[in-house]
C-alpha positions in Angstrom: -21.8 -14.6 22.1 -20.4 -17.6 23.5 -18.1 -17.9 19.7 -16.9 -14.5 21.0 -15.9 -15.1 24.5 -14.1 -18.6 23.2 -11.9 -16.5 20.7 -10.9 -13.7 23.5 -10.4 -16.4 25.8 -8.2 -18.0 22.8 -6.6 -14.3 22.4 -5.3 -13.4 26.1 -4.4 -16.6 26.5 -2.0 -16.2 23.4 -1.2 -12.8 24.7 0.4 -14.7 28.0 2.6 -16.5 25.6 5.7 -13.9 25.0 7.1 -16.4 22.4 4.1 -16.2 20.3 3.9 -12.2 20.2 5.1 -10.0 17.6 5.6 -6.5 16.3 3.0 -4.2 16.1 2.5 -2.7 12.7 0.4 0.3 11.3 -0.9 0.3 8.3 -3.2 3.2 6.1 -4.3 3.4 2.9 -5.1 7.2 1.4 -6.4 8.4 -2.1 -3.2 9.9 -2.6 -0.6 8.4 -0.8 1.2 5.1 -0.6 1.5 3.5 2.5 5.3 3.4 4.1 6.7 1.7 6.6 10.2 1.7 9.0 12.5 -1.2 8.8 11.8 -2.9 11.9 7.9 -2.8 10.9 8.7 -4.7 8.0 10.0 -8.0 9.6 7.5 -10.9 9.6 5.7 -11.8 12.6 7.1 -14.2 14.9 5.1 -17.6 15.3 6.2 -20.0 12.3 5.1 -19.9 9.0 1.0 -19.4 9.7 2.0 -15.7 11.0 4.4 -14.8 7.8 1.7 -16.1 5.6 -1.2 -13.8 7.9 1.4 -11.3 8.0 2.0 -11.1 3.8 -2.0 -11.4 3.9 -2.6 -8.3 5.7 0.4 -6.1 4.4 -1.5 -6.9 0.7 -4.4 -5.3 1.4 -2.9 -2.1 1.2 -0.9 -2.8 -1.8 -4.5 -2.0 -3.6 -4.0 -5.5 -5.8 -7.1 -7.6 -5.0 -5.3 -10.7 -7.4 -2.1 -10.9 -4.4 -4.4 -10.2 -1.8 -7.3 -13.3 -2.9 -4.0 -15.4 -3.4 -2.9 -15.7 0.2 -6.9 -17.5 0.5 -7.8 -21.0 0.2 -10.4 -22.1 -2.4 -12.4 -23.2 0.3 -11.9 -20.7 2.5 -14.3 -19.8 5.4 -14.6 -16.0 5.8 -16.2 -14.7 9.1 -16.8 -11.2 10.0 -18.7 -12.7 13.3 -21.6 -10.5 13.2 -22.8 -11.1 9.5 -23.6 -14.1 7.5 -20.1 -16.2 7.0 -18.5 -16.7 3.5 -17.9 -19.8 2.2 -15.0 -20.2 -0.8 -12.8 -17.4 -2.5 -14.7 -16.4 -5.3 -17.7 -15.5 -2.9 -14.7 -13.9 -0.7 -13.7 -11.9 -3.6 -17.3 -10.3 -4.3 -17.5 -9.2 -0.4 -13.6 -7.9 -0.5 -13.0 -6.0 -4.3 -15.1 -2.9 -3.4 -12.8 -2.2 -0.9 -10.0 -2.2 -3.3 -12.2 0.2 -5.8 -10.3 4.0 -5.8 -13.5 5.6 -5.3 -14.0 7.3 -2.2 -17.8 7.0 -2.5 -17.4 3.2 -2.7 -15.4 2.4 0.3 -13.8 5.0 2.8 -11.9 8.0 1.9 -9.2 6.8 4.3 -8.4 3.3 6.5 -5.9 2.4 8.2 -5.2 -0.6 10.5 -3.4 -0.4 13.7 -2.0 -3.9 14.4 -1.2 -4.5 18.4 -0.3 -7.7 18.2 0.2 -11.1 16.3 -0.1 -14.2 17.9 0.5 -17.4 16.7 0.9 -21.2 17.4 1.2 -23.6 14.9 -1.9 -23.5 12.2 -4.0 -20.9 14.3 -2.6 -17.0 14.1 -4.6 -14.6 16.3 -4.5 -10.6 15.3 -5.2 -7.9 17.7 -5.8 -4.3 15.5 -7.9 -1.3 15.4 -9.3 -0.5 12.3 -9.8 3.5 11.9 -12.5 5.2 9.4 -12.5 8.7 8.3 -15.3 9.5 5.7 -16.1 13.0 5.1 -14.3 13.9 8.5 -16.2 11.9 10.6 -13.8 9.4 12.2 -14.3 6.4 14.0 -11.8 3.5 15.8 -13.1 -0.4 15.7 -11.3 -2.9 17.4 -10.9 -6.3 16.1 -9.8 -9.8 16.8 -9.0 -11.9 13.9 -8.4 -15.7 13.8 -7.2 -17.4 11.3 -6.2 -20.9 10.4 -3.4 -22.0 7.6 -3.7 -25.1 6.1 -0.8 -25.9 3.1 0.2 -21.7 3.2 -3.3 -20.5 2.6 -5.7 -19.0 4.7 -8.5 -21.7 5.1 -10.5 -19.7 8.2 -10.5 -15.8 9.0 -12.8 -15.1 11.5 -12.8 -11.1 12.5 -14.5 -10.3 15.5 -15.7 -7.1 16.2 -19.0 -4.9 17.5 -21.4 -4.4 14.8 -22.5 -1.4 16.7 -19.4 -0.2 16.5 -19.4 -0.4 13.0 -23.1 0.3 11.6 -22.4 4.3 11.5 -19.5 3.5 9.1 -21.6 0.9 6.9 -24.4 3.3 6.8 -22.5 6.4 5.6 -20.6 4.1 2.8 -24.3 3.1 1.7 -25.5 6.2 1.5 -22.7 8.0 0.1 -22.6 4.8 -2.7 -26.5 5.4 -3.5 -25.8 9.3 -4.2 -23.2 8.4 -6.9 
């Protein structure tokens, strides 16, 4: 609880920084569509080189190519989602991330999409504000999320998301079952 508290504190204290804010970007993945996005969504967050880097990371995941998106991670990397058991290195990394890049909608969600509010950054240490939405089978459900990260030699070496895992156990659940009736 305390970790939590630390990396809000970290987060509205970056969000009083107007220098380190940038755009906010929306992104979706669909069966059947590609993702698009304007011209001004498609400039790279301000806050140095860390936030580009975080920035590329995220915009990857919807590219559906699990190769560019493990590419932006350090070998070593420590993965996070708060709640759960951390990830230590990329290859564990890659086991916990490549069924979400599998096409089938009984693997992972029929569609996601990730509302980013804001991107923080200062030095190292990038800090992203987003909503991740869920629609399986028509139900639909909105989890927000802070994610830190730190960039050592351009590559993510920490990503930390923090999030309610309350929130997020109806979503898990339904992608379990739906994966056990294939």
């Amino acid at each position: 609880m305390r970790t939590n508290l630390l990396a809000v504190g970290l987060a509205l204290t970056l969000l009083a920084t107007p220098s380190a804010r940038a755009e906010t970007k929306k992104h979706s993945t669909a069966p059947t569509a590609k993702p698009t996005r304007t011209a001004a969504e498609s400039k790279p967050p301000a806050g140095g080189e860390s936030a580009k880097v975080v920035g590329a990371f995220m915009d990857s995941w919807f590219k559906g190519d699990l190769e560019e998106t493990m590419s932006y991670l350090a070998e070593d990397v420590y993965y996070w989602n708060v709640p759960m058991e951390p990830i230590k290195g990329r290859a564990k990394s890659r086991q916990f991330l490549a069924p979400f890049f599998e096409k089938d909608p009984l693997v992972v969600p029929s569609t996601f999409q990730t509302n980013i509010k804001q991107t923080l950054a200062d030095g190292a240490n990038v800090v992203v504000e987003r909503v991740d939405s869920f629609d399986i089978n028509g139900r639909k459900w909105k989890i927000p999320v802070i994610a830190v990260f730190e960039v050592k030699n351009g590559k993510i070496s920490v990503w930390k998301d923090y999030f309610d895992m309350a929130q997020f156990q109806p979503v898990a659940t339904l992608i379990d079952v739906l994966a056990k009736k294939k």
